[in-house]
MMTF fields as JSON, N, C-alpha, C and O atoms, coordinates in Angstrom:
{
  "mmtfVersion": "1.0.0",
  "mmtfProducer": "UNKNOWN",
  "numBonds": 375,
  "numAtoms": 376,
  "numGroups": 94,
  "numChains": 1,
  "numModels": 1,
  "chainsPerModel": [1],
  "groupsPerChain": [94],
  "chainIdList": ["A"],
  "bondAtomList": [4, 2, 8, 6, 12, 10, 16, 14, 20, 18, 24, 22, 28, 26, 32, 30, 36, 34, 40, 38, 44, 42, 48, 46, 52, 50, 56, 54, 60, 58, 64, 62, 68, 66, 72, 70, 76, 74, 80, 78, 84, 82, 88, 86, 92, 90, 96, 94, 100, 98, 104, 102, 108, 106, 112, 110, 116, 114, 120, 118, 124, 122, 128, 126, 132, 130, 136, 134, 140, 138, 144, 142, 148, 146, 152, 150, 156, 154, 160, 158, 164, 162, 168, 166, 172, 170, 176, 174, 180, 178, 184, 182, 188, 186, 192, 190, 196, 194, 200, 198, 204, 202, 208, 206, 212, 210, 216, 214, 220, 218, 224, 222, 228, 226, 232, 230, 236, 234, 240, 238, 244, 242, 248, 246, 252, 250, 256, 254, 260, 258, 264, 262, 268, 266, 272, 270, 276, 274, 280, 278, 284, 282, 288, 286, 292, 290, 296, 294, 300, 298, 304, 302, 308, 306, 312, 310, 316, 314, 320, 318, 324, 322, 328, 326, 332, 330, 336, 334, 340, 338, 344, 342, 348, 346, 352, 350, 356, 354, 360, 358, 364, 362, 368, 366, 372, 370],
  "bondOrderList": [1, 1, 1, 1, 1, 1, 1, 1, 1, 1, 1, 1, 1, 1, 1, 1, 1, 1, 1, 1, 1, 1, 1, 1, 1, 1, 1, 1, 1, 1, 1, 1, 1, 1, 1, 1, 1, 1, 1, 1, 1, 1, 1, 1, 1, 1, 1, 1, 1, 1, 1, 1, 1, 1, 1, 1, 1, 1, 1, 1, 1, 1, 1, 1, 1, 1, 1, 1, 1, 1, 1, 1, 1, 1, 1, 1, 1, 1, 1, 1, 1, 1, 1, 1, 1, 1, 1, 1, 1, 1, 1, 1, 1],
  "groupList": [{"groupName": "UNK", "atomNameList": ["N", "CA", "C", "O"], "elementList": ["N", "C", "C", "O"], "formalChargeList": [0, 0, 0, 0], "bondAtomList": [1, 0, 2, 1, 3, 2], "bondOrderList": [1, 1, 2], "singleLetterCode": "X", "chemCompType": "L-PEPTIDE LINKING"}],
  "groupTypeList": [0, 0, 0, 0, 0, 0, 0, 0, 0, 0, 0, 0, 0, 0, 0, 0, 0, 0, 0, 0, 0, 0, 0, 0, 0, 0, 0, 0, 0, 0, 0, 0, 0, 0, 0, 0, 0, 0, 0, 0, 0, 0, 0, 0, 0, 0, 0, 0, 0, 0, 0, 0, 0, 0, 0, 0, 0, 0, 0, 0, 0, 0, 0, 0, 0, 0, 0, 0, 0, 0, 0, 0, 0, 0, 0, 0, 0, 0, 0, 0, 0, 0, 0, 0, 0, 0, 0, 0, 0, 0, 0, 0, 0, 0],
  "groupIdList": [1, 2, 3, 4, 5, 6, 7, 8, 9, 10, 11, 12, 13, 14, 15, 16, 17, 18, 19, 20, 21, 22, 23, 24, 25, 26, 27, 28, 29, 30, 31, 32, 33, 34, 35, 36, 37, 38, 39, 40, 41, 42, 43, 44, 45, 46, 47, 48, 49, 50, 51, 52, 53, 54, 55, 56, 57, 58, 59, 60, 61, 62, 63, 64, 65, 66, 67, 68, 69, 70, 71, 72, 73, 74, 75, 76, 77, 78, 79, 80, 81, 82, 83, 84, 85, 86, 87, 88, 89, 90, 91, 92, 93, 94],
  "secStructList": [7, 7, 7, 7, 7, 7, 7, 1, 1, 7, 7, 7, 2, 2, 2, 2, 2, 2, 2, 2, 6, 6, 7, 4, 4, 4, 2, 2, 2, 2, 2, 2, 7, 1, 6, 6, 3, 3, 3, 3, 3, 3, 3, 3, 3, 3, 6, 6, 7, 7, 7, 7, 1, 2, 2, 2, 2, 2, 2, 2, 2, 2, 2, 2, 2, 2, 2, 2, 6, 6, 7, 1, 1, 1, 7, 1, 6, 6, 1, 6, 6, 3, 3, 3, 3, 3, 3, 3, 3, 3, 3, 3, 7, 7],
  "xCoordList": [-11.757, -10.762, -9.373, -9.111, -8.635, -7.262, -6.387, -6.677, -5.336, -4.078, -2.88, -2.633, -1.918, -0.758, 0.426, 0.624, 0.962, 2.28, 3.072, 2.986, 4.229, 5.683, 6.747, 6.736, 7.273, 7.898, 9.298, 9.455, 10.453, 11.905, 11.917, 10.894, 13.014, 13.9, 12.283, 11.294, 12.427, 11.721, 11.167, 11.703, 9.892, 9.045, 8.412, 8.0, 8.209, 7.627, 5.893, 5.522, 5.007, 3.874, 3.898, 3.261, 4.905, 4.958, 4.778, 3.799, 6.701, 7.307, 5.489, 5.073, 4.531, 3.984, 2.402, 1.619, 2.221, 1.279, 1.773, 1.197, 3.196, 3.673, 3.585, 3.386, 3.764, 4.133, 2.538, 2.262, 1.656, 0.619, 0.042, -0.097, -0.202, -0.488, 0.189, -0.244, 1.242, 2.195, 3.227, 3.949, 2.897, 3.656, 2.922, 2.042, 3.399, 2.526, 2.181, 1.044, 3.219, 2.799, 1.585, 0.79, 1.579, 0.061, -1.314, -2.344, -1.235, -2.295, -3.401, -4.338, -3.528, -4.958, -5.169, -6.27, -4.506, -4.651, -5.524, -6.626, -4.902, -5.958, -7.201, -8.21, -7.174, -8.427, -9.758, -10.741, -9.518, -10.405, -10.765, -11.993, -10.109, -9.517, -8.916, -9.325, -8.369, -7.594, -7.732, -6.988, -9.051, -10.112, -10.911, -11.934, -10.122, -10.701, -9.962, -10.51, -8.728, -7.918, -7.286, -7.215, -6.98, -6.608, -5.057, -5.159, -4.131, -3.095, -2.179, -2.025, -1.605, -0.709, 0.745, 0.891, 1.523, 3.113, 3.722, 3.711, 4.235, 5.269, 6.814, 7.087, 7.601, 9.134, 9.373, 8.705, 10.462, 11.107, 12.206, 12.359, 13.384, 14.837, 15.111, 14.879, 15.377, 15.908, 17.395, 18.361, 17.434, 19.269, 20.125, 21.334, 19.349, 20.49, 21.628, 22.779, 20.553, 21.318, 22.056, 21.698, 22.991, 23.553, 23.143, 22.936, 22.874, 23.398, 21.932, 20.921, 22.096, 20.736, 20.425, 19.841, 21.274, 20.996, 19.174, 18.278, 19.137, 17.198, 17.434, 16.421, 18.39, 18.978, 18.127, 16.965, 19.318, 19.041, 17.611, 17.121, 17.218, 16.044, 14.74, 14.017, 14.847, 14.41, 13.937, 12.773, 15.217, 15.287, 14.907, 14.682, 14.856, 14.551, 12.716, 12.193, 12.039, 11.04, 9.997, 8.87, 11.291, 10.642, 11.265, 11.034, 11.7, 12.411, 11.176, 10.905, 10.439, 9.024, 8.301, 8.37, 7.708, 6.578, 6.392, 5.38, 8.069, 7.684, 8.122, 7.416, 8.715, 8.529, 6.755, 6.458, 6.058, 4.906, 4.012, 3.037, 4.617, 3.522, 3.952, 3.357, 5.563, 5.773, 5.19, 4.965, 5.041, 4.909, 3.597, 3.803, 2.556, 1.29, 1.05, 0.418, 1.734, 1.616, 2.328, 1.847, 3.726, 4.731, 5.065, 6.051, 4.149, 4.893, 6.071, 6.745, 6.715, 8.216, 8.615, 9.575, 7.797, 7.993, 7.85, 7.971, 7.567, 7.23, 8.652, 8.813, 9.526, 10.586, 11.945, 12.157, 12.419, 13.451, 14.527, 15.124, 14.951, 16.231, 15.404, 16.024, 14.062, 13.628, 13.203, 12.589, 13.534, 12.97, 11.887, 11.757, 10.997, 9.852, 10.389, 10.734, 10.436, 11.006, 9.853, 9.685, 9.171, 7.788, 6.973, 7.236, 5.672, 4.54, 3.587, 3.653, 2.774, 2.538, 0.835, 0.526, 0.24, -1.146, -1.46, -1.367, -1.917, -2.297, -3.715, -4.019, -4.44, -5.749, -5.46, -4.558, -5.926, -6.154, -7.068, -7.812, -7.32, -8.448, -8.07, -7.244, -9.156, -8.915, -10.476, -10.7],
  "yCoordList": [54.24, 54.842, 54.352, 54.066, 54.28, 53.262, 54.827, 55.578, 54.978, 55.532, 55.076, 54.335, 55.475, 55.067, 55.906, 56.098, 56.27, 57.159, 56.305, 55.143, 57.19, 56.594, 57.539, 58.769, 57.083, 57.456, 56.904, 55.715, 57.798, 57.293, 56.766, 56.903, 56.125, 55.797, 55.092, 55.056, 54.505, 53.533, 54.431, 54.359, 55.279, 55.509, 54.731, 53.624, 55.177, 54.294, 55.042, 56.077, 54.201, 55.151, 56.498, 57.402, 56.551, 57.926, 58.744, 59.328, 58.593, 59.484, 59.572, 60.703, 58.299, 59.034, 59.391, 59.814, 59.22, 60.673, 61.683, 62.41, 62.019, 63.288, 64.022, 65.211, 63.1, 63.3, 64.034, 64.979, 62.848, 63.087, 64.482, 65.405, 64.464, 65.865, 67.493, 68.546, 67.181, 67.871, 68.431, 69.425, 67.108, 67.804, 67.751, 66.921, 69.092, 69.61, 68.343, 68.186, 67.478, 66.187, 65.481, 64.876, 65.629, 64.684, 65.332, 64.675, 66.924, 67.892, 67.15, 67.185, 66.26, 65.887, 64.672, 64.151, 64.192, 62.762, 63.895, 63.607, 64.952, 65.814, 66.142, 66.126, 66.573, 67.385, 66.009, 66.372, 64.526, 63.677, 63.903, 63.853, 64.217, 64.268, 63.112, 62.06, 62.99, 62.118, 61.144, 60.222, 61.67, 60.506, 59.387, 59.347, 58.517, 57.105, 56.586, 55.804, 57.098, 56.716, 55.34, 55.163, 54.697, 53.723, 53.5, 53.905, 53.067, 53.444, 52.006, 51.405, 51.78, 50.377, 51.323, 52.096, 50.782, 51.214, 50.005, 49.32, 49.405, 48.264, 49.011, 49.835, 48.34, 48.79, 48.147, 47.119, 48.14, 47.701, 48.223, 49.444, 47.141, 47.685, 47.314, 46.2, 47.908, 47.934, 47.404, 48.113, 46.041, 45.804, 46.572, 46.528, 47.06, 47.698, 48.676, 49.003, 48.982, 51.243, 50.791, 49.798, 51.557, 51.726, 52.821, 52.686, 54.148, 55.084, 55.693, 55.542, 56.667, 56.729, 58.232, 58.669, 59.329, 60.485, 60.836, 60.004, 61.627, 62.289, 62.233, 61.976, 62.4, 62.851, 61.413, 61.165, 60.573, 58.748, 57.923, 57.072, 58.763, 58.334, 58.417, 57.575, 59.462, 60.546, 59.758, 59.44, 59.417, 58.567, 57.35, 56.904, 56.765, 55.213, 55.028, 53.922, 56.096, 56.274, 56.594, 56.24, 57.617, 57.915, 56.363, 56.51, 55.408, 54.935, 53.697, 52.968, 53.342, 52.49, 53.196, 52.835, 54.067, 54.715, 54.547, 54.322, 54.806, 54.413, 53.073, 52.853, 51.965, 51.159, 50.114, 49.006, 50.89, 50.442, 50.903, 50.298, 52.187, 52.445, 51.902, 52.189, 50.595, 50.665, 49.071, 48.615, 48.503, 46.676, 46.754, 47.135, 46.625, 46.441, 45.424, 45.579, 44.089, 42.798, 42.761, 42.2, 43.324, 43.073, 44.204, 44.851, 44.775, 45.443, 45.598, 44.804, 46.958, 47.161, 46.132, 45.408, 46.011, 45.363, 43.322, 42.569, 43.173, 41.474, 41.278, 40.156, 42.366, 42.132, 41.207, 41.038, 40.912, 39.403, 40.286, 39.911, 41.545, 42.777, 43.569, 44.363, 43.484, 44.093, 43.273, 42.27, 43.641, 42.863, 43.66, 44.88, 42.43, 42.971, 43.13, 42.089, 44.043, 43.977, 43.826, 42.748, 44.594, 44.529, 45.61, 46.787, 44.967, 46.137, 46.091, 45.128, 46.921, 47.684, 48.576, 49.221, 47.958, 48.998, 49.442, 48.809, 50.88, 51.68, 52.407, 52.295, 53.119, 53.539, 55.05, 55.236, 55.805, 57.155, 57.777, 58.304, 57.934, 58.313, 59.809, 60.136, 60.675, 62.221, 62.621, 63.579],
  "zCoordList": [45.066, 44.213, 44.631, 45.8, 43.784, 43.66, 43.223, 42.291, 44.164, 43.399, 43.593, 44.545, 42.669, 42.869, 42.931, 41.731, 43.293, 44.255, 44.397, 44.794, 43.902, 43.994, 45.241, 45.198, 45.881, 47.143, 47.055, 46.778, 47.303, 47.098, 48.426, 49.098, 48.964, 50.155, 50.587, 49.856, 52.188, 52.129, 53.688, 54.794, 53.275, 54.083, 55.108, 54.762, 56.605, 57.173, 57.467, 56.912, 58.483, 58.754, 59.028, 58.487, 60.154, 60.086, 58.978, 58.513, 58.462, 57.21, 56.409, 56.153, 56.075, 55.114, 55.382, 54.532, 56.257, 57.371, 57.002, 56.194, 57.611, 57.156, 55.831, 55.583, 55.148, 53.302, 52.65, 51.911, 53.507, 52.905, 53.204, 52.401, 54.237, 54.619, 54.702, 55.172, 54.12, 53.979, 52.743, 52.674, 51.629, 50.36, 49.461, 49.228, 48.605, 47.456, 46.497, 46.052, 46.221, 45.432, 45.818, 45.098, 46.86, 47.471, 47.239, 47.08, 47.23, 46.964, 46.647, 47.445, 45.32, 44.949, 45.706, 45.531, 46.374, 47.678, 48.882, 49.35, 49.165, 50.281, 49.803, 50.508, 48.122, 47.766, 48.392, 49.04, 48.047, 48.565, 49.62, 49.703, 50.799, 52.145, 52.875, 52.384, 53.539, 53.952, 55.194, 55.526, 55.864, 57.014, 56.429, 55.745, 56.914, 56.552, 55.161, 54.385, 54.975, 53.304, 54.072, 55.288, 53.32, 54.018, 52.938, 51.78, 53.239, 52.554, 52.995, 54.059, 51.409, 51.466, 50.716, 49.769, 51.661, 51.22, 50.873, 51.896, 49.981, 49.603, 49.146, 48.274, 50.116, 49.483, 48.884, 48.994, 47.771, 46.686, 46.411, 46.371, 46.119, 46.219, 44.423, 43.952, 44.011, 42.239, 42.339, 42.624, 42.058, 42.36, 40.909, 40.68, 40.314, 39.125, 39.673, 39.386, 40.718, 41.155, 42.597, 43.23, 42.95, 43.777, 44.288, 45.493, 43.788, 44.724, 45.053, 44.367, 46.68, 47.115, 47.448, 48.44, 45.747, 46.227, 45.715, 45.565, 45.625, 45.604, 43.956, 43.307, 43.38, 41.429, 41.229, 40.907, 41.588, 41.806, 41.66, 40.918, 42.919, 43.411, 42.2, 41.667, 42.133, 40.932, 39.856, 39.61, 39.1, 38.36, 37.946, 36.82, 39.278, 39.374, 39.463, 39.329, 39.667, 39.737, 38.246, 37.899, 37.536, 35.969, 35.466, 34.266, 35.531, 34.72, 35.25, 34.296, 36.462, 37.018, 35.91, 34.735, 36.275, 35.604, 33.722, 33.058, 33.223, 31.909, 31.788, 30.804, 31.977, 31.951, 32.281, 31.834, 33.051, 33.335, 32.029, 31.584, 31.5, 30.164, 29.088, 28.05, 29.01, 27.808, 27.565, 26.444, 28.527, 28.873, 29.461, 30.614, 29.321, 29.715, 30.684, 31.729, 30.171, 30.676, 31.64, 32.624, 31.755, 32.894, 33.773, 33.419, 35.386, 36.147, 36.008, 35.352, 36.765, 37.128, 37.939, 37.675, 39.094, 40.274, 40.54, 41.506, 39.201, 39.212, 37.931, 37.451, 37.514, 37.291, 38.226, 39.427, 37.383, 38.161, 38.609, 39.618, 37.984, 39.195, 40.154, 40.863, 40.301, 41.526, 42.368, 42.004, 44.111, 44.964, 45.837, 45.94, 46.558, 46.956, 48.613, 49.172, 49.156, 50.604, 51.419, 51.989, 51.535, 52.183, 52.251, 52.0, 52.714, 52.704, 53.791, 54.555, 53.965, 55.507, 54.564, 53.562, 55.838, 55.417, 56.821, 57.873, 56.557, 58.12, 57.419, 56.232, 58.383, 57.948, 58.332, 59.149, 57.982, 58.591, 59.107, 58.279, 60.122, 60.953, 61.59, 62.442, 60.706, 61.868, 62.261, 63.001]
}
């Protein structure tokens, strides 16, 4: 099973250990349970936005999401104003 979660500011392993196990958004990521999930984080910086309040953040996230339902063919993220910063896979083991 494949999901996809969107995360503002640029989480590291920790931050999203924490997240996961810890915020109500993740709820149906626990109902699976969370031993042995194996989890890929990629950051991505949107050069349109400047500013980096949670309103912002917010935003830049509904504005991925429908853009991904309105273009079938073209990700948010293989767009030419977003950059790919990097990505990080950790496993979870409890």
């Amino acid at each position: 099973m494949n999901m996809l979660l969107y995360e503002s500011g640029h989480p590291d392993e920790y931050d999203m250990r924490e997240l996961l196990k810890t915020e109500e958004r993740y709820a149906e990521v626990r109902s699976f349970g969370l031993n042995g999930l194996s989890v890929q984080v990629q950051h991505y910086r949107f050069l349109g936005g400047s500013s980096r309040d949670w309103l912002a953040e917010r935003e830049h996230i509904a504005l991925i999401e429908a853009y991904n339902e309105m273009t079938p063919g073209e990700l948010f993220p293989e767009r030419d104003d977003v950059e790919h910063l990097e990505c990080f896979v950790f496993q979870i083991d409890e």
